[in-house]
C-alpha positions in Angstrom: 105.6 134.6 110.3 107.0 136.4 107.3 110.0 134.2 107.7 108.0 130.7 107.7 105.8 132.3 104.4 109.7 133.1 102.6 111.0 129.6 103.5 107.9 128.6 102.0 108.1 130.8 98.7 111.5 129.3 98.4 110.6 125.6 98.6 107.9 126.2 95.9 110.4 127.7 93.6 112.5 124.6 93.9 109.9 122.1 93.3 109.7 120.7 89.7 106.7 121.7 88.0 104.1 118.7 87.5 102.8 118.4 84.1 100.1 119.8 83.6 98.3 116.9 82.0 95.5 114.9 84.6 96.9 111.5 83.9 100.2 111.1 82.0 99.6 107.5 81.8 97.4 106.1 79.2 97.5 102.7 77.7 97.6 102.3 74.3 94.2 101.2 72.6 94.6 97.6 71.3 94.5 97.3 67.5 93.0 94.0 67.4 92.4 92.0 64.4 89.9 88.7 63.3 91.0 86.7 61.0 89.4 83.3 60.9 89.0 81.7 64.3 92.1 83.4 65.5 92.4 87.0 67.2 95.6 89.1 65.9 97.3 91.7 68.5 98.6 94.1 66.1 100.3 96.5 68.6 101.4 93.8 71.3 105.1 95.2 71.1 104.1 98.5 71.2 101.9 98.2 74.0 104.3 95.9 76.3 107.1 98.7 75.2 105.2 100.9 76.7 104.2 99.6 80.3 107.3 97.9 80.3 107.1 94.6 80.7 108.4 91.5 79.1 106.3 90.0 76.1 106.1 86.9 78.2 105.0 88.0 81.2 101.7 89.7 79.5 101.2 86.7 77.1 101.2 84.1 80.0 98.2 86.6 81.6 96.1 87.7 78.5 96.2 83.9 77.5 95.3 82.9 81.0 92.8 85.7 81.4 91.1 85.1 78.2 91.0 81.5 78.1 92.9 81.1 75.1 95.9 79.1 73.9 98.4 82.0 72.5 102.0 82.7 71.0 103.7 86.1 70.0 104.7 85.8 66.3 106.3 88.4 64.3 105.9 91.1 66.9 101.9 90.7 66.9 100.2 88.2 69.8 97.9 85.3 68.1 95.1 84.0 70.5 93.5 81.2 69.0 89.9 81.8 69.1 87.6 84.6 68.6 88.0 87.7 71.3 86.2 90.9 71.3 88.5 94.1 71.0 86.8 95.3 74.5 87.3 92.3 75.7 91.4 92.1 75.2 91.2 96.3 76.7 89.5 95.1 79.7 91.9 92.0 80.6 94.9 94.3 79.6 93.9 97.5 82.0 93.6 94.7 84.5 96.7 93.6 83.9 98.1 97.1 84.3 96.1 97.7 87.4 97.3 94.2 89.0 101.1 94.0 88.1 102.1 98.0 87.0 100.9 100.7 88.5 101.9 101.3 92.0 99.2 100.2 94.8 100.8 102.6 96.9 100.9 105.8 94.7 99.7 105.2 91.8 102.1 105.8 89.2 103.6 103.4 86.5 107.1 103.6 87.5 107.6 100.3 88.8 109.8 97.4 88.1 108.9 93.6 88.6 111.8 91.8 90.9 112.2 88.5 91.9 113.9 88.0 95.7 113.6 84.5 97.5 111.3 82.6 94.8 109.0 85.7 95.4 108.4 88.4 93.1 107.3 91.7 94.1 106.3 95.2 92.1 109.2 97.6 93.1 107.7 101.5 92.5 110.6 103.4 91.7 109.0 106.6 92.3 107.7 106.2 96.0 110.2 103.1 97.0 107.0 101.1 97.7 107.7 97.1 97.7 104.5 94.5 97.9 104.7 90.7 97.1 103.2 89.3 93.7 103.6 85.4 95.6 105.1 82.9 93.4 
């Protein structure tokens, strides 16, 4: 027994610490902006810097998702009507929830791959692999 509990002592010592922090993933807050009948994405680099992901990808979803005809000018996303900054949060955390985080374990450390005309979320942390379709 006092063998099994050093072993154990051992492998505890050689484990990297986990931050201390609950969630070390938070998405940015949108900064959004109205100006006339269009809605202005201040932070739209920012925030696709951070969940890594190409400003394409997100545009083609937060335009789909919000109905809106949209382009990414001068760093900044313009969606051309009127959208409520809680609104372009909710569509965005769904897009994080659908096509970042892991569905396995959870974390943000994935990669989108495409394989056979399919693409699939690759988690880099737990080696997890599921199928986006088309």
């Amino acid at each position: 027994m006092e063998d099994y509990e050093k072993l154990l002592d051992e492998a505890y010592s050689s484990v990297k610490k986990i931050d201390s922090k609950h969630e070390r993933f938070e998405i940015p807050k949108v900064d959004v902006q109205i100006v006339g009948n269009k809605t202005i994405l201040s932070n739209f680099i920012q925030i696709i810097s951070y969940i890594r992901r190409t400003p394409e990808q997100v545009c083609k979803f937060l335009t789909k998702e919000l109905a809106s005809l949209g382009k990414i000018e001068n760093d900044r996303l313009i969606l051309n009507r009127k959208i409520s900054t809680a609104q372009v949060q909710d569509k965005l955390n769904l897009y994080v929830k659908k096509y970042v985080l892991c569905s396995q374990c959870g974390k943000p450390d994935t990669e989108i791959i495409k394989q056979d005309n399919l693409q699939f979320i690759h988690c880099l942390a737990c080696g997890a692999k599921h199928s986006l379709g088309r």
